[in-house]
DRENMAR-992224 format. One record per residue (C-alpha): residue in one letter; chain; residue number from 1; x, z, y. Coordinates in Angstrom, 2 decimals. Each point is the difference from the previous one (the first is absolute). Last residue first. Example, Ala and Ser with C-alpha at 12.3 -4.5 7.8 and 13.67 -1.06 7.14 Angstrom:
<pts>
('S'; 'A'; 2; (13.67; 7.14; -1.06))
('A'; 'A'; 1; (-1.37; 0.66; -3.44))
</pts>
This chain:
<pts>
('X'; 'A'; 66; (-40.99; 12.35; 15.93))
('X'; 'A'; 65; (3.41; 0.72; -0.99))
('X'; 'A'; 64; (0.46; 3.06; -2.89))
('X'; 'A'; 63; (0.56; -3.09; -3.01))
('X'; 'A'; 62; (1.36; -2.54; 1.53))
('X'; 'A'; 61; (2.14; 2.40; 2.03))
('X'; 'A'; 60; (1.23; 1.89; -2.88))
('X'; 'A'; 59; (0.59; -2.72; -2.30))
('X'; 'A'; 58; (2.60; -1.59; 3.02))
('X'; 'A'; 57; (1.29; 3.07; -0.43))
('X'; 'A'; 56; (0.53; 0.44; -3.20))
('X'; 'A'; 55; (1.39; -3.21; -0.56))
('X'; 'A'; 54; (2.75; 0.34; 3.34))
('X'; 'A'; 53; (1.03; 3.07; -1.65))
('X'; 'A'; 52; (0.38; -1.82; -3.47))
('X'; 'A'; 51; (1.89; -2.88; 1.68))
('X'; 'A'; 50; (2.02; 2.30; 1.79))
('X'; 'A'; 49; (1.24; 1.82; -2.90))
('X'; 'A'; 48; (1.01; -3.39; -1.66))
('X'; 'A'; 47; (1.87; -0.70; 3.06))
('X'; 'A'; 46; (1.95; 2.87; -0.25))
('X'; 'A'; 45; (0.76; -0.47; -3.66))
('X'; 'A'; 44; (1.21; -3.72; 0.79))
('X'; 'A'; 43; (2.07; 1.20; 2.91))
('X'; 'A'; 42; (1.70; 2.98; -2.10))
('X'; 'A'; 41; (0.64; -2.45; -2.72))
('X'; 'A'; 40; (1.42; -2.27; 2.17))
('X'; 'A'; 39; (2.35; 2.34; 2.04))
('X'; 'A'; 38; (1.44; 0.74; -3.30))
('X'; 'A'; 37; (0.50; -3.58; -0.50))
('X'; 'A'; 36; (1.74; -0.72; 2.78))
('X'; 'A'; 35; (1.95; 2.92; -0.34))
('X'; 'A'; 34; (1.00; -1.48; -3.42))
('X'; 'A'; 33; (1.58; -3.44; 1.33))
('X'; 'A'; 32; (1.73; 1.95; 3.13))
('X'; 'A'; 31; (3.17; -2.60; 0.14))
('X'; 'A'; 30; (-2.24; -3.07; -0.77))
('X'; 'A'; 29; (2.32; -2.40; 1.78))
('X'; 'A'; 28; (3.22; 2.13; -1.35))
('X'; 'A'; 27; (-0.58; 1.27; -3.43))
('X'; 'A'; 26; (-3.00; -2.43; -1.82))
('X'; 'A'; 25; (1.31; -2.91; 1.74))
('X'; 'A'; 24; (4.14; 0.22; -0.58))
('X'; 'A'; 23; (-1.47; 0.82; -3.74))
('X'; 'A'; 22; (-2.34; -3.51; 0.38))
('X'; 'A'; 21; (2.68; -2.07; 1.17))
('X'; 'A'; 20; (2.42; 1.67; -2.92))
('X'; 'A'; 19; (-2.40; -1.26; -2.67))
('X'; 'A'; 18; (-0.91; -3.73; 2.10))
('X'; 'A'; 17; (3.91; -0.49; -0.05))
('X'; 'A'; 16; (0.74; 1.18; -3.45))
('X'; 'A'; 15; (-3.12; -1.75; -1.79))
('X'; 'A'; 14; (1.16; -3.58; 1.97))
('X'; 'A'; 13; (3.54; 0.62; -1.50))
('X'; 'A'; 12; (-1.19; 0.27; -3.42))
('X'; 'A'; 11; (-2.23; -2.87; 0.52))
('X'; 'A'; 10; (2.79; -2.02; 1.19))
('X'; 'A'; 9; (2.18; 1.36; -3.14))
('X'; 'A'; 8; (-2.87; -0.81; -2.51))
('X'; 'A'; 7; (-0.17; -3.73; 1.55))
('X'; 'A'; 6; (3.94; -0.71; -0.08))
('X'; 'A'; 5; (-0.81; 1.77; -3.37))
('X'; 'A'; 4; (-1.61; -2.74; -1.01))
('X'; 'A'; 3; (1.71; -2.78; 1.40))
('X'; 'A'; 2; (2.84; -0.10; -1.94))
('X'; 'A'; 1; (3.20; 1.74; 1.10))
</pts>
């Protein structure tokens, strides 16, 4: 064996590992991946309606406090 594909057959090896590192990650360290982002589309929207609110009001005092 020359030492090319001693080199192809590390980094074959290396591309196996890290692949099946990151599917054991994905399904059992990030077990509710698209709750998470569910959740973060509600939090984002609900924090985009407070914004607003907290806009208009602060436009409402300036504007009515004297």
């Amino acid at each position: 064996m020359n030492t090319k594909s001693k080199i192809l057959i590390v980094l074959l090896g290396i591309l196996i590992v890290l692949s099946i590192s990151a599917t054991y990650y994905r399904f059992f360290v990030l077990k509710d991946y698209d709750t998470y982002f569910e959740n973060y589309d509600e939090e984002v929207n609900n924090s985009i309606d407070t914004d607003i609110s907290f806009k208009q009001q602060m436009n409402f005092e300036t504007k009515y406090a004297k």
